[in-house]
C-alpha positions as CSV (number, residue, x, y, z in Angstrom):
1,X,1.1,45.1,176.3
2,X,-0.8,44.4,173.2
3,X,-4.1,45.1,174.4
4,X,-3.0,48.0,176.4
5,X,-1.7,49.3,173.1
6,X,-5.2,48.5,171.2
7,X,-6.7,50.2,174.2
8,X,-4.6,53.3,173.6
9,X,-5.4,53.3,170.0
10,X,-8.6,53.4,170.2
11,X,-8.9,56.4,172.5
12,X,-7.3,58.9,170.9
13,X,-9.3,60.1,168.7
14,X,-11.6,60.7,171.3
15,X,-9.1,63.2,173.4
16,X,-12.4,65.5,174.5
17,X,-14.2,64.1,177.0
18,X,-16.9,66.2,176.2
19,X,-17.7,69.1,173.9
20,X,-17.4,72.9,174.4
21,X,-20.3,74.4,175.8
22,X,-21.1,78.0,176.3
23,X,-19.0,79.1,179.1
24,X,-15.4,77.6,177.2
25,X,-12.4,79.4,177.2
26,X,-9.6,78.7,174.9
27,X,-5.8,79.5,174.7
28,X,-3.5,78.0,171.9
29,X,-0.2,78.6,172.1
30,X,2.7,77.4,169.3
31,X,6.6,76.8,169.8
32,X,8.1,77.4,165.8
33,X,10.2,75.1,165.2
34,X,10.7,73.0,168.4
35,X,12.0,69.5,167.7
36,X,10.0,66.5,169.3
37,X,13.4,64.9,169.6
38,X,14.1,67.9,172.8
39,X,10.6,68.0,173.6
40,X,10.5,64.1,174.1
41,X,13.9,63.0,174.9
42,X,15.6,66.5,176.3
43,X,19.1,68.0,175.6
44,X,21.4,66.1,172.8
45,X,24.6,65.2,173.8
46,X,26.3,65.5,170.6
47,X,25.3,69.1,169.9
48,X,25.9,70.4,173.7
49,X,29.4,69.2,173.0
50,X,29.8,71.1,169.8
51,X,32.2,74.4,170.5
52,X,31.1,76.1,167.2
53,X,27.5,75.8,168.3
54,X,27.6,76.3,172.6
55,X,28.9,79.0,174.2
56,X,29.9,77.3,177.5
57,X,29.3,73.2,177.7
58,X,29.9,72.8,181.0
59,X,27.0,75.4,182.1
60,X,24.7,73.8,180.0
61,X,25.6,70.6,180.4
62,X,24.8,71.2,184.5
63,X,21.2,73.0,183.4
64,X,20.0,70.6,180.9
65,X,22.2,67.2,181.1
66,X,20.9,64.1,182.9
67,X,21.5,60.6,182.3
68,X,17.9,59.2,181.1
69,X,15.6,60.7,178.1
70,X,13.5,61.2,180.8
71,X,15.5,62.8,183.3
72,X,16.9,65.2,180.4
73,X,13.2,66.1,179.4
74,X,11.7,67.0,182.7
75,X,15.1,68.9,183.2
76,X,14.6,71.5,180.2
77,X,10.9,71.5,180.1
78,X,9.3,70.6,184.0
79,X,6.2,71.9,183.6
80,X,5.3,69.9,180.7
81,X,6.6,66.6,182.2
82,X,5.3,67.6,185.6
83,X,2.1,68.7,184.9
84,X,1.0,68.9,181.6
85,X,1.9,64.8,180.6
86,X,0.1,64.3,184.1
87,X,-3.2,66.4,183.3
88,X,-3.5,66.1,179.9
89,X,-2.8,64.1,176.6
90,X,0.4,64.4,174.3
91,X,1.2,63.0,170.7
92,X,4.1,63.4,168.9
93,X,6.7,60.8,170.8
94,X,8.2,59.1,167.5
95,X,10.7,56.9,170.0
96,X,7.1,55.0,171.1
97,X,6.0,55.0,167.8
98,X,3.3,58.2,168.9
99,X,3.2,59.8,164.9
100,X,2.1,63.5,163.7
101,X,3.6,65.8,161.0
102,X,2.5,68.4,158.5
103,X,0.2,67.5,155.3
104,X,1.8,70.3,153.5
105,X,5.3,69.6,151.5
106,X,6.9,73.0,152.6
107,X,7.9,72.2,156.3
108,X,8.1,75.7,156.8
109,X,6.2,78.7,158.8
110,X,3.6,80.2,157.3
111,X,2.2,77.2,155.2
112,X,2.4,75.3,158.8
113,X,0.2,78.0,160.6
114,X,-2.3,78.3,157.6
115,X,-2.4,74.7,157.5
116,X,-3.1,74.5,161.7
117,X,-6.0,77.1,161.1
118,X,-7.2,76.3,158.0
119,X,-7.6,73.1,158.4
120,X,-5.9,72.0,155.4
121,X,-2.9,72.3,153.0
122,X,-2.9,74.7,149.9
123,X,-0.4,73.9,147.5
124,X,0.0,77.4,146.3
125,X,1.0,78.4,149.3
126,X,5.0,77.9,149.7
127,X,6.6,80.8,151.8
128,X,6.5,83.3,154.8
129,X,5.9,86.2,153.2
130,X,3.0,88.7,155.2
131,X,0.9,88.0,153.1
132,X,-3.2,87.6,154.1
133,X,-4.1,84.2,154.0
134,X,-6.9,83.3,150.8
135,X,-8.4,81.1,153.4
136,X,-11.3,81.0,156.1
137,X,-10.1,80.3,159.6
138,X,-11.2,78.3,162.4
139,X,-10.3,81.3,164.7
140,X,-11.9,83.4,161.6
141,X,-15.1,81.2,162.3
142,X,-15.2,81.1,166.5
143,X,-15.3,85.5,165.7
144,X,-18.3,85.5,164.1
145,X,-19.9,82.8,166.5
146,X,-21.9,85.0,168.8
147,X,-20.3,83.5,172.4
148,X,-17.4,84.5,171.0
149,X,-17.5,87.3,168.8
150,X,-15.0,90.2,169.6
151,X,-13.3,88.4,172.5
152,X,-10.6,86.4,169.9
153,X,-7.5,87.5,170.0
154,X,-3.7,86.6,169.1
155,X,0.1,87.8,169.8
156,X,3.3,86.5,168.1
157,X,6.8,87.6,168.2
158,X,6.9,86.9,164.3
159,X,5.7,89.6,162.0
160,X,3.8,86.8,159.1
161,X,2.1,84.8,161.8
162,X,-1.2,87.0,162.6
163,X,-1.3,87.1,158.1
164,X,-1.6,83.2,158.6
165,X,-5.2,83.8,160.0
166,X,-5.8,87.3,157.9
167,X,-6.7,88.8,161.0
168,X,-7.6,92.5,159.6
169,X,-10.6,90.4,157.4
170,X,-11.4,88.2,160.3
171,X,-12.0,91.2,162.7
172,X,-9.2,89.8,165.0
173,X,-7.2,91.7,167.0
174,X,-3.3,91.0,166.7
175,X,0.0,92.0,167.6
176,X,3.2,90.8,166.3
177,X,7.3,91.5,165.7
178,X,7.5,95.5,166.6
179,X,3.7,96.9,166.7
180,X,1.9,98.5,169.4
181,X,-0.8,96.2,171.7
182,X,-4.2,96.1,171.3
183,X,-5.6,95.6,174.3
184,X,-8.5,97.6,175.6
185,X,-7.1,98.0,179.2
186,X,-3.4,99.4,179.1
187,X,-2.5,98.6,182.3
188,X,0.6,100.5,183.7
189,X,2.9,96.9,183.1
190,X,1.5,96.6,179.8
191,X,3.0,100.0,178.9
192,X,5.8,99.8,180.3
193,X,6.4,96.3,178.2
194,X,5.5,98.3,175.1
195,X,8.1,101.1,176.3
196,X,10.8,98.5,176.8
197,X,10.1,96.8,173.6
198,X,10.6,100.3,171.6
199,X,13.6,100.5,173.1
200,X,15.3,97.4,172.4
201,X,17.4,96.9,169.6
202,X,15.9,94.9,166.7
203,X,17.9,92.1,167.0
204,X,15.5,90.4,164.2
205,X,14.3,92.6,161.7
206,X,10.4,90.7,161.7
207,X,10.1,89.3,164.8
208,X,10.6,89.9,169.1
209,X,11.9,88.0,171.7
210,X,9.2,85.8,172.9
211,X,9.6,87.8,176.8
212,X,7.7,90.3,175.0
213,X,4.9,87.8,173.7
214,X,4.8,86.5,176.8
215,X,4.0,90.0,179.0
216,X,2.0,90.9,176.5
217,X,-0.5,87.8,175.9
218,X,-0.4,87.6,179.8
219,X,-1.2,91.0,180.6
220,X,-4.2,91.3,178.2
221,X,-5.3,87.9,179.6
222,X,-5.5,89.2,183.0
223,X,-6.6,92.8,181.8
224,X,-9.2,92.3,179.2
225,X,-10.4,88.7,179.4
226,X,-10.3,87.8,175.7
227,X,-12.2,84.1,175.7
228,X,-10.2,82.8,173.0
229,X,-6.2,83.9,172.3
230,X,-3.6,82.4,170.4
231,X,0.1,83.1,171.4
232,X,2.6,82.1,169.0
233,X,6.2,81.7,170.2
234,X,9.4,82.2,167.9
235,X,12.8,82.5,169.6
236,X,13.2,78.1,169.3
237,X,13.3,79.1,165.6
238,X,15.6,81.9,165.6
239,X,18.0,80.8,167.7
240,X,17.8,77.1,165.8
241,X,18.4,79.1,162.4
242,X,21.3,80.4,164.0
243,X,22.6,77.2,164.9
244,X,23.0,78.4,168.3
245,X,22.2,75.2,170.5
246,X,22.5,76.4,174.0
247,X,19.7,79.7,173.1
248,X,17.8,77.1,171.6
249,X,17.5,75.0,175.0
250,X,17.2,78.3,176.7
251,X,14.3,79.3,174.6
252,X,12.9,76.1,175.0
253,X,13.0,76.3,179.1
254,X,11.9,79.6,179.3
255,X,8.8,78.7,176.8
256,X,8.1,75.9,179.3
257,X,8.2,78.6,182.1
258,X,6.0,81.1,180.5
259,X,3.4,78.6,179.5
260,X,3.3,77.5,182.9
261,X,3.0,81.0,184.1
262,X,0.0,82.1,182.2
263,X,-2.1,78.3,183.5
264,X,-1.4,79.3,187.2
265,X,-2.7,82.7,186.3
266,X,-5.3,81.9,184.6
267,X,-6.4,78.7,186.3
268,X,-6.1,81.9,189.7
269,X,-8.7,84.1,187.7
270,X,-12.1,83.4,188.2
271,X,-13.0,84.2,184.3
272,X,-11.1,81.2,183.3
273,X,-10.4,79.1,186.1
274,X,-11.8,75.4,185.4
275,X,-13.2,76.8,182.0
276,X,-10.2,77.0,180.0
277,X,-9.1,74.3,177.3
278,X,-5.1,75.1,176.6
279,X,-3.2,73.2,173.2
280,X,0.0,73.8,172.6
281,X,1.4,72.9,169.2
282,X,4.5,73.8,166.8
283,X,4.5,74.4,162.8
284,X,7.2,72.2,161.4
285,X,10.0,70.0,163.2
286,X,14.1,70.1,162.0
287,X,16.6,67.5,160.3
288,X,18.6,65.5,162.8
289,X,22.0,65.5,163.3
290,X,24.1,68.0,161.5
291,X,21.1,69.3,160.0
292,X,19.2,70.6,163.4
293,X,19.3,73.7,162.6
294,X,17.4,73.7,159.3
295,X,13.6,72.9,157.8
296,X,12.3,72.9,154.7
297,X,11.2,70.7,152.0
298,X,14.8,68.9,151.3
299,X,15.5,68.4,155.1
300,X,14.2,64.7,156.1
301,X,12.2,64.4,159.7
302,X,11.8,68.4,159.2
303,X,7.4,67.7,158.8
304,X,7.6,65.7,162.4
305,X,5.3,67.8,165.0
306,X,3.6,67.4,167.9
307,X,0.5,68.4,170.2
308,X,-0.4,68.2,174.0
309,X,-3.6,69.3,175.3
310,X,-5.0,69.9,178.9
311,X,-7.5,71.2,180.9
312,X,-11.1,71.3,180.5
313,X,-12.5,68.9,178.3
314,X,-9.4,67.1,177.8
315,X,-8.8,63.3,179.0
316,X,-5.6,62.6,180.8
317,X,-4.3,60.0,178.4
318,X,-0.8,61.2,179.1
319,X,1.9,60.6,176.8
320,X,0.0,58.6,173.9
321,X,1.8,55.7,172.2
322,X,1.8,53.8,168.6
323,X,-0.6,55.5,167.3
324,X,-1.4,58.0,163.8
325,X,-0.2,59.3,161.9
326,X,-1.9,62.5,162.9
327,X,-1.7,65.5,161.2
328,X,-1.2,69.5,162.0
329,X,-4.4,70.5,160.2
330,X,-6.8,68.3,162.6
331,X,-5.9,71.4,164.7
332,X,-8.6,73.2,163.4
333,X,-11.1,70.8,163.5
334,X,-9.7,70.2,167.4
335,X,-10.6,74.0,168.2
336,X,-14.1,73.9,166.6
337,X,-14.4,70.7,169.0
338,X,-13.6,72.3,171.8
339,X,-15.2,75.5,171.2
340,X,-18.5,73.5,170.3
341,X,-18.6,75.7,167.0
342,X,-18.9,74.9,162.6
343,X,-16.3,74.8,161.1
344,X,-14.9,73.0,157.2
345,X,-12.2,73.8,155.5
346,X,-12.7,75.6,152.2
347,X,-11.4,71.8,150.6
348,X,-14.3,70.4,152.1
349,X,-12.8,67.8,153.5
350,X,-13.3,67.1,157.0
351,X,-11.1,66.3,159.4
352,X,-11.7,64.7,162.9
353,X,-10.7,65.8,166.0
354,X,-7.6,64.9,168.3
């Protein structure tokens, strides 16, 4: 076990078997706010059981309820556990000693994001206002590379996100909360998502429901071919804030659905089949216990995150073990990796790799 742990180690930080090259494709998409304990160990039995918190306990106990960490994982996210864990390589697993969490003392949105894209913390920067980010971006950087320039894209569901990455300066096209897509080819679903979405009450006053995100990012995939995209999911968040446990396990399914839809698609098109990289990441984790719900810089475990990656380039280490602590600004230096490109953080210091 010991040298199998050693052996473990030492791979790691060599996740990419081999560097981008000129034909890469890359999608990124974040979960805000999902808690490596559901992502790693499934539903909690003590907060199913809460009647302040679940709507109906016996329906979600028959959804997301099994007897084994395991069994309870798979359940609420299958395509992770099924294909991704197989395919790929995933860090974050605290209960097998697997370590990551933020650098940045906020535990909260917007500092998370800059801090993933940036590729390192600024102190200055403490809340989610939409506000554009000081900072140069690893997406920033992969637009003015010429294999990628003008094919870099992003969608979220919450309005500060695309500020995170001061997409008007970088030349990036985004689309977050209630605004109209961007994508060159408006395909007749695409508009009749947009359509939908005006008509929906504003159940959040700065951000969608991720089915929006979703049919959006998916549609312009298909449609316009973007190389690079980042999709940033919000509805774990909301509903978490809300303390409503059972949307939260929801959210967290139907994330796990949608991310598996856009690899089948994509991995179906010839434009990115066997040439696209996918990392999927979150911002900040939650307190435990009574404190699920909530993040932030008083809330213990709230820093905890995670990463998995799959696809081209990427080793299938599967679920990694005693290792890090890593931290959620090697993300940028993980997408220059991958996208073969330069990239250093404005603090000069330099970060390697997954």
């Amino acid at each position: 076990m010991k040298r199998l742990i050693i052996i473990l180690i030492s791979l790691v930080p060599m996740l990419l078997s081999a560097k981008g090259d000129k034909d890469t494709r890359l999608i990124v998409i974040t979960i805000d706010g999902l808690r490596w304990q559901e992502v790693f160990a499934g539903a909690d039995e003590s907060l199913m059981s809460n009647e302040k918190e679940v709507r109906d306990a016996e329906t979600l106990r028959r959804l997301y309820w099994r007897h084994t960490p395991l069994g309870r994982r798979i359940a609420l996210m299958p395509f992770v556990w099924n294909t991704i864990a197989k395919q790929g390589t995933i860090i974050g697993n605290r209960n097998l000693g697997s370590m990551m969490q933020v650098a940045n003392k906020t535990n909260i949105s917007y500092p998370g994001y800059s801090e993933m894209m940036t590729g390192m913390v600024d102190d200055a920067i403490t809340g989610n206002d939409p506000v554009a980010n000081p900072h140069r971006n690893v997406l920033e950087a992969a637009n003015e590379d010429l294999r990628y320039k003008g094919s870099v894209v992003m969608y979220g569901s919450w309005k500060s996100a695309r500020y995170a990455i001061r997409n008007e300066q970088a030349h990036i096209p985004a689309c977050v909360s209630y605004e109209q897509t961007f994508a060159k080819n408006k395909t007749p679903r695409l508009q009749l998502a947009e359509r939908m979405l005006a008509g929906m009450p504003r159940y959040w006053r700065s951000e969608h429901f991720d089915a929006f995100t979703y049919a959006f990012a998916l549609e312009t995939l298909m449609a316009d071919h973007p190389k690079v995209m980042w999709i940033s999911f919000g509805d774990c968040d909301e509903w978490a804030h809300a303390r409503k446990y059972d949307f939260y396990l929801d959210a967290a399914n139907a994330t796990d659905a949608f991310i598996r839809d856009i690899y089948e698609a994509c991995e179906a098109d010839k434009f990115y089949q066997g040439k696209t990289t996918y990392l999927i990441t979150c911002d900040h984790g939650r307190g435990d216990g009574a404190e699920w719900g909530s993040h932030g810089s008083k809330v213990k475990g709230s820093e905890a995150t995670w990463v998995m990656l799959f696809g081209k380039g990427i080793n299938p280490l599967g679920e990694t073990i005693e290792n890090g602590p890593f931290y959620t600004k090697q993300v940028a230096a993980t997408i220059a990796n991958i996208l073969d490109i330069e990239f250093k953080p404005e603090s000069g210091e330099e970060l390697a790799p997954f």
